[in-house]
C-alpha positions as CSV (number, residue, x, y, z in Angstrom):
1,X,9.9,-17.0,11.7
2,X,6.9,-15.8,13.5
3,X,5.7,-12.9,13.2
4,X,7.7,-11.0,10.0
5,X,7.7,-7.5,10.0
6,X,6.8,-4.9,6.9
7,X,5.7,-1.8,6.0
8,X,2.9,-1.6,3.8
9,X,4.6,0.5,1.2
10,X,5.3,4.3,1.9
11,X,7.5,5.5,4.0
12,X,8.6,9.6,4.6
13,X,9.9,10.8,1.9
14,X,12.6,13.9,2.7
15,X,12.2,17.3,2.8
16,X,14.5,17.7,0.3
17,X,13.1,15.7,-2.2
18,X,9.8,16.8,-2.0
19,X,7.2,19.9,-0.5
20,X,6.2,17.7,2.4
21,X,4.1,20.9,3.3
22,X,2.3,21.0,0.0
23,X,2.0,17.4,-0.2
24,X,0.4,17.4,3.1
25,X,-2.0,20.3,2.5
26,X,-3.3,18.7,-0.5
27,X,-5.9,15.4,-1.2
28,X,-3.6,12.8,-2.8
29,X,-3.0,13.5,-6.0
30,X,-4.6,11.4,-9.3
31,X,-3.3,13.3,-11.8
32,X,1.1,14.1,-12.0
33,X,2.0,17.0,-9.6
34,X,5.7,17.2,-10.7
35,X,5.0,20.7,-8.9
36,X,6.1,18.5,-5.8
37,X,9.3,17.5,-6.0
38,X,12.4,20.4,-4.8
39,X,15.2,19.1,-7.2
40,X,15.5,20.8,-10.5
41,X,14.2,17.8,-13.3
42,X,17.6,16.5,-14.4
43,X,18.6,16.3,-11.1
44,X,15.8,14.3,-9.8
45,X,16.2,10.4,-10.5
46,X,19.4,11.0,-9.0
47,X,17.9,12.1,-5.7
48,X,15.1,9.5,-5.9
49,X,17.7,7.2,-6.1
50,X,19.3,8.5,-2.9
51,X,16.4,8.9,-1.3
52,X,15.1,5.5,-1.9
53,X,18.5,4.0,-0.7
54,X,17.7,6.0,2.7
55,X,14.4,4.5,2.6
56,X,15.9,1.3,2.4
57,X,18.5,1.8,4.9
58,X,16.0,2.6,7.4
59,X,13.8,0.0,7.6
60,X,17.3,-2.5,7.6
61,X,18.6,-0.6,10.5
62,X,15.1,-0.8,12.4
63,X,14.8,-4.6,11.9
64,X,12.3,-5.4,9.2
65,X,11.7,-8.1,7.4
66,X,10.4,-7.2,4.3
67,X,11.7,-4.1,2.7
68,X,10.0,-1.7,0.0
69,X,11.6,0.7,-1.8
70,X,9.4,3.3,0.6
71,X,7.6,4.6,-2.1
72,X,10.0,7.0,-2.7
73,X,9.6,7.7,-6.4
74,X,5.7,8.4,-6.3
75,X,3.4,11.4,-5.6
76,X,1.1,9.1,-4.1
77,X,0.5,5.1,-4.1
78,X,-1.3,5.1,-7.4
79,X,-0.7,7.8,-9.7
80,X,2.4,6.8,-10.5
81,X,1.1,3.8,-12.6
82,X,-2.3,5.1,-13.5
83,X,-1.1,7.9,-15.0
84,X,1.3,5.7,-17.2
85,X,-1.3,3.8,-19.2
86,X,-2.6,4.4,-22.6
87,X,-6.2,5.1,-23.0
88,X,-6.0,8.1,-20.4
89,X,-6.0,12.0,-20.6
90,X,-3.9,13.0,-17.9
91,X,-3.2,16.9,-19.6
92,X,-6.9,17.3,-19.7
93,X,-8.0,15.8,-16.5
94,X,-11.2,14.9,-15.7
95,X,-13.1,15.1,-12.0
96,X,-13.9,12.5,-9.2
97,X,-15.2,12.4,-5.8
98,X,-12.0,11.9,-3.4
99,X,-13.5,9.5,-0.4
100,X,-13.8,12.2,1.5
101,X,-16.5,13.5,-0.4
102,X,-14.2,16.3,-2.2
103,X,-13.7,16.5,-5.9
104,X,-10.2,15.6,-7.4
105,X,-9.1,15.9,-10.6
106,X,-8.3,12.4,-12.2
107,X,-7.2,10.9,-15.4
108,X,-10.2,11.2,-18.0
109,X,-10.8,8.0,-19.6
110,X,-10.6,8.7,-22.9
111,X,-9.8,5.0,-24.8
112,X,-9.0,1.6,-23.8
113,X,-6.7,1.3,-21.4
114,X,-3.7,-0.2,-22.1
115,X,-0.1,-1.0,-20.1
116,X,2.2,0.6,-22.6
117,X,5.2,-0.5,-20.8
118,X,6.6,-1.6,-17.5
119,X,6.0,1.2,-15.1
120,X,7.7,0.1,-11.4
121,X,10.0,-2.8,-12.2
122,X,13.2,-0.5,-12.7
123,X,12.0,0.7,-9.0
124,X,11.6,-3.5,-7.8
125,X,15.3,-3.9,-9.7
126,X,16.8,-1.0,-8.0
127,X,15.5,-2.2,-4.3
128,X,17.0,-5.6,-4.9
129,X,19.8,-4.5,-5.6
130,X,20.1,-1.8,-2.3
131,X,19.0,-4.9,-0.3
132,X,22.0,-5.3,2.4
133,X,20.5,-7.0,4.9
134,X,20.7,-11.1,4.7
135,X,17.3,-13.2,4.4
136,X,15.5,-9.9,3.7
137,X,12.6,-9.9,1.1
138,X,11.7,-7.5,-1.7
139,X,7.7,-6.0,-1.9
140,X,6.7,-3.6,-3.9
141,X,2.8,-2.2,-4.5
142,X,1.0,-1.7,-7.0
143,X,-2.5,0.0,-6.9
144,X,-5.9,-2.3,-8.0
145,X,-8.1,-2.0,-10.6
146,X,-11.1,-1.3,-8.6
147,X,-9.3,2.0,-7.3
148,X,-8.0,3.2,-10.4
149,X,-11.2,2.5,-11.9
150,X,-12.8,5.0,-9.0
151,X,-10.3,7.4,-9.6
152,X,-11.0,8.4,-12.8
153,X,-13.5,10.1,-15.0
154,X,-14.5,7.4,-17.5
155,X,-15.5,9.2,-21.0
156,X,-15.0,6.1,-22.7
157,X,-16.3,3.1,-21.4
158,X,-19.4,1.9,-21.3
159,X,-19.4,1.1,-17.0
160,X,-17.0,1.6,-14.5
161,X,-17.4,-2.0,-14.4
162,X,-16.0,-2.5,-18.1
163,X,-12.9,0.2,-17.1
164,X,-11.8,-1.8,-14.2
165,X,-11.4,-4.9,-16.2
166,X,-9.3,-3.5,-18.5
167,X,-7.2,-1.8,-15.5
168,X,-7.4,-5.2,-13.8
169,X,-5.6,-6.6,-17.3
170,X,-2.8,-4.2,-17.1
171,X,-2.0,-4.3,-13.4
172,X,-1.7,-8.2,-14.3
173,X,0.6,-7.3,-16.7
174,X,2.8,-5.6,-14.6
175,X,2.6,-8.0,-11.4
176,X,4.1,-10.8,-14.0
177,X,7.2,-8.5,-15.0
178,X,7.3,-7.8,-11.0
179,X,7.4,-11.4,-10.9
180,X,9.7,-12.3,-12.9
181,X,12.2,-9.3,-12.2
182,X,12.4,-11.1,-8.9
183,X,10.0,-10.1,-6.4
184,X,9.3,-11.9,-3.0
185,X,5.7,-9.9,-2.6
186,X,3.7,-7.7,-4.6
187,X,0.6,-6.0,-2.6
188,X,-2.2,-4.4,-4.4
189,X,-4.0,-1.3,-2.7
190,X,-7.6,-1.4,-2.7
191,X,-9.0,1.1,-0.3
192,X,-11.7,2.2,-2.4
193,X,-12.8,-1.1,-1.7
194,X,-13.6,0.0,1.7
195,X,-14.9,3.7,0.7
196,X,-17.0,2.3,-2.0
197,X,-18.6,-1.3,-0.3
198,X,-21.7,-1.3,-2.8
199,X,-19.6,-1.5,-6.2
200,X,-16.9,-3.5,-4.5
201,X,-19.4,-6.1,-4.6
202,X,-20.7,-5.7,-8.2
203,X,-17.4,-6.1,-9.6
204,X,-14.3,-5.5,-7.6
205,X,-13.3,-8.3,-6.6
206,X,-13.7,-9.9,-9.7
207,X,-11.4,-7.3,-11.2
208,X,-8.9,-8.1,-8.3
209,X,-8.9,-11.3,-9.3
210,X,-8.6,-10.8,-12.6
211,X,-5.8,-8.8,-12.1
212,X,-4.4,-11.7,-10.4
213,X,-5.0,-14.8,-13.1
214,X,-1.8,-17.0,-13.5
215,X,0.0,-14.8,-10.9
216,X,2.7,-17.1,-9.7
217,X,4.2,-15.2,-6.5
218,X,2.9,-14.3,-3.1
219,X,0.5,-11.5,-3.3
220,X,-1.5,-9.4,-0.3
221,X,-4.3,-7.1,-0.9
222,X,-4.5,-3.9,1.3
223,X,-7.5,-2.2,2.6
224,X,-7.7,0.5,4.6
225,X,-9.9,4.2,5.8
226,X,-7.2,5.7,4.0
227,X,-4.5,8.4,5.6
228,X,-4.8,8.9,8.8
229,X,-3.6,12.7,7.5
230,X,-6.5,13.1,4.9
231,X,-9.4,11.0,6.7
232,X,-9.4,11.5,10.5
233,X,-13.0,9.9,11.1
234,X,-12.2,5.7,12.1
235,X,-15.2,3.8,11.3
236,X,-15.7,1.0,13.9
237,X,-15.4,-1.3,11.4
238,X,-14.7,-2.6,7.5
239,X,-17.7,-2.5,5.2
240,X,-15.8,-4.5,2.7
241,X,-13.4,-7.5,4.7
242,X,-15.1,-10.4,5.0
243,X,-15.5,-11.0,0.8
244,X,-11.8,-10.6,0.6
245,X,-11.6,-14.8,1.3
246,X,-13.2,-15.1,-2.2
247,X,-9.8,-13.5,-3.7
248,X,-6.8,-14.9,-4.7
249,X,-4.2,-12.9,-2.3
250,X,-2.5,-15.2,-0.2
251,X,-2.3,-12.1,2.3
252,X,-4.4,-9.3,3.3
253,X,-3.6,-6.2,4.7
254,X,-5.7,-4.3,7.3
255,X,-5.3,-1.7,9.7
256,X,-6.9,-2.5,13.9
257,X,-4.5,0.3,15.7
258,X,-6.1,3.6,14.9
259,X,-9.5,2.0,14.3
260,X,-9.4,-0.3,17.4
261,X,-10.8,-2.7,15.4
262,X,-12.5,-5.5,16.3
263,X,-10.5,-8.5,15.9
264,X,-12.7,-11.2,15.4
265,X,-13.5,-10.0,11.8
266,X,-9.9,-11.5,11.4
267,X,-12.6,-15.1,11.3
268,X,-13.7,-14.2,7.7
269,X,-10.7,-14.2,6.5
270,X,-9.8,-17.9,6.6
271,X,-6.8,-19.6,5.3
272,X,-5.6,-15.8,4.7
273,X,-2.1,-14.4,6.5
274,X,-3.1,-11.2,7.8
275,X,-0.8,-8.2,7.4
276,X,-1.7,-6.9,10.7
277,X,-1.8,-3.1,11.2
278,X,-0.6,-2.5,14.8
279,X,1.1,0.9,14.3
280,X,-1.4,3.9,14.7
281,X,-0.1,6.8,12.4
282,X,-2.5,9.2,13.3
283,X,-0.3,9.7,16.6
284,X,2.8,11.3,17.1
285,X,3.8,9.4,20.1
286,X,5.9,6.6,19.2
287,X,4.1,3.6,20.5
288,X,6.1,1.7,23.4
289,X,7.1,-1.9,22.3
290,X,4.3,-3.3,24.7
291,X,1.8,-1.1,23.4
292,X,2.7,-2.5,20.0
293,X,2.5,-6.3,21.7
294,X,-0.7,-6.1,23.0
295,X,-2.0,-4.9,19.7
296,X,-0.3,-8.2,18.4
297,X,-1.8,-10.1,20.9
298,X,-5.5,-8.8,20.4
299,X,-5.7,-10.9,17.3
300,X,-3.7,-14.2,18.2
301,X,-7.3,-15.5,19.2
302,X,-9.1,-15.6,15.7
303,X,-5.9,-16.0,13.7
304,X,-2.8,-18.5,13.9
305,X,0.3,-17.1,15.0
306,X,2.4,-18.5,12.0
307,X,-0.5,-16.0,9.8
308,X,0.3,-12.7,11.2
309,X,2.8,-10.3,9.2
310,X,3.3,-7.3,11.7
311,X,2.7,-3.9,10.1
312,X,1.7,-0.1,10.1
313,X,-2.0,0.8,9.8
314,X,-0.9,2.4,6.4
315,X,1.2,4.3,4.1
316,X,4.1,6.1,6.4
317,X,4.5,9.1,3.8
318,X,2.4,11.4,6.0
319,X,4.7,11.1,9.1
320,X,8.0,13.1,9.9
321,X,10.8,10.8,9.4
322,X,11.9,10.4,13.3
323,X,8.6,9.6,14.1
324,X,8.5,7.0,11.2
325,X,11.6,5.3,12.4
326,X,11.1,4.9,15.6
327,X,7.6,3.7,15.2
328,X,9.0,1.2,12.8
329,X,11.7,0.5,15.5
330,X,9.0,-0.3,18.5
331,X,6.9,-2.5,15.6
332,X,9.9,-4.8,15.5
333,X,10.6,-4.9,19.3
334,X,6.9,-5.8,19.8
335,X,6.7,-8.4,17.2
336,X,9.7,-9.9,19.5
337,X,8.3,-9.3,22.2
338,X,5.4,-11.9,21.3
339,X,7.5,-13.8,19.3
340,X,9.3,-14.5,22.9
341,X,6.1,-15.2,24.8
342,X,5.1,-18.2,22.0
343,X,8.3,-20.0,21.3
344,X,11.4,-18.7,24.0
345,X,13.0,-17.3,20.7
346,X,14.3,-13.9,19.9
């Protein structure tokens, strides 16, 4: 089918599961901030649970193809699994520069890091197995060893560049299990690719690739400005696109809605599906079905239709859940819409 739809991980998680005011009001956090979550701590898998079935739920009823489990069991896309390897101090944090500029306490690097254990493939098992909708597929993300590896104060390595191989090892770790617990698509987040251009260069993408050696599976990389909640500034452009051909994702994920971006980067890219970001969530307004086609339509000429997976900018989390929906609702219509125009199918 042309044009598949997906989010690209989060989407809102309720306001009875968690402080959506303090998560808001806060830089994403590196570190745990259990502080977030409303239910009492025995009572909380069970509401992740429900809420993740919501999650679910909603993206069937709006029409998508490719379903996560919303993110619903995270504080934010990558401290769920960076605080869960060995070799970091995550009760004695240690301080990073956020993208913005703004310092962030982070998990201090304190020995080699390690994956002690599976962290999200109980969360991959539990989507499967919510999945209702027939033909659907199963993604679930994972955050890359570049970012982690900017995300953390390293007391222990010798480089950054020698931390992010060893993340780069235990994120491959875990994409396997993902693998083999059944998964249809695991994406890695990169966006300190973007924030960081000069180091992404150095080493990043061979830690991306590392993370990805003997991955059997369809993988994307995403790589964004970050939340349009956190980082309202849209450069014009990526700083960091073009080297993604040299990695091993079959996809890549990118955001052109709230940047306007301009779509002939999509030419560096080739032999690469696009996960195309044509929902912009730094507006309220729920985009109209054409608005979302003609953001479709602004990339057809640098990349083959059959290579475009129609998505949100971003992570979701930040928006209230109507507005979530329904911009997930007019993404689907507008991926028909175009879907019509090319081939007289629905």
């Amino acid at each position: 089918m042309l044009f598949p739809t997906s989010l690209v991980g989060s989407y809102p998680q309720p306001e009875w599961l968690i402080d959506r005011v303090k998560l808001a009001g806060r830089f994403p956090p590196r570190v745990r901030a259990r502080e977030l979550w409303r239910p009492a701590p025995e009572y909380l898998e069970e509401a992740m649970n429900d809420a993740t079935r919501l999650a679910i739920k909603a993206q069937e009823d709006a029409g998508l193809d490719i379903i996560t489990d919303g993110e619903i069991r995270r504080e934010s896309y990558s401290n769920r699994f960076a605080t869960a390897l060995e070799g970091v101090d995550i009760d004695n944090p240690g301080t990073a520069l956020d993208r913005s500029g703004h310092p962030n306490p982070v998990p201090r690097i304190t020995g080699t890091i390690r994956r002690k254990h599976a962290v999200e493939v109980d969360d991959l098992r539990f989507l499967k197995a919510n999945l209702k909708k027939p033909g659907s597929l199963a993604k679930i993300t994972v955050p890359g060893p570049f970012t982690m590896s900017q995300q953390a104060q390293n007391d222990f390595y010798p480089t950054a560049e020698a931390a992010a191989m060893d993340y780069a090892k235990a994120v491959n770790a875990e994409i396997r299990e993902l693998f083999a617990a059944g998964a249809d698509v695991v994406q890695i987040d990169e966006p300190y690719m973007q924030a960081r251009p000069e180091p992404a260069r150095q080493y990043g993408l061979r830690a991306l690739n590392l993370a990805l050696e003997g991955v059997s599976g369809t993988t994307a990389v995403h790589i964004c400005f970050g939340y349009a909640a956190v980082i309202h500034a849209r450069p014009s452009g990526y700083s960091f696109l073009g080297e993604l051909a040299g990695c091993s994702c079959a996809q890549v994920s990118i955001e052109t809605a709230q940047s306007n971006l301009d779509t002939t980067v999509l030419k560096t890219l080739p032999g690469k599906k696009i996960v195309l970001g044509v929902i912009d969530l730094s507006d309220m307004t729920v985009e109209t079905p054409q608005t979302v086609a003609a953001r479709i339509r602004r990339a057809l000429p640098h990349v083959r239709a059959e290579d475009v997976i129609v998505a949100p900018d971003c992570g979701m989390k930040y928006l209230p859940r109507e507005v979530a929906y329904g911009k997930m609702v007019a993404m689907v219509e507008g991926a028909a819409i175009v879907r019509r125009e090319l081939t007289g199918q629905p």
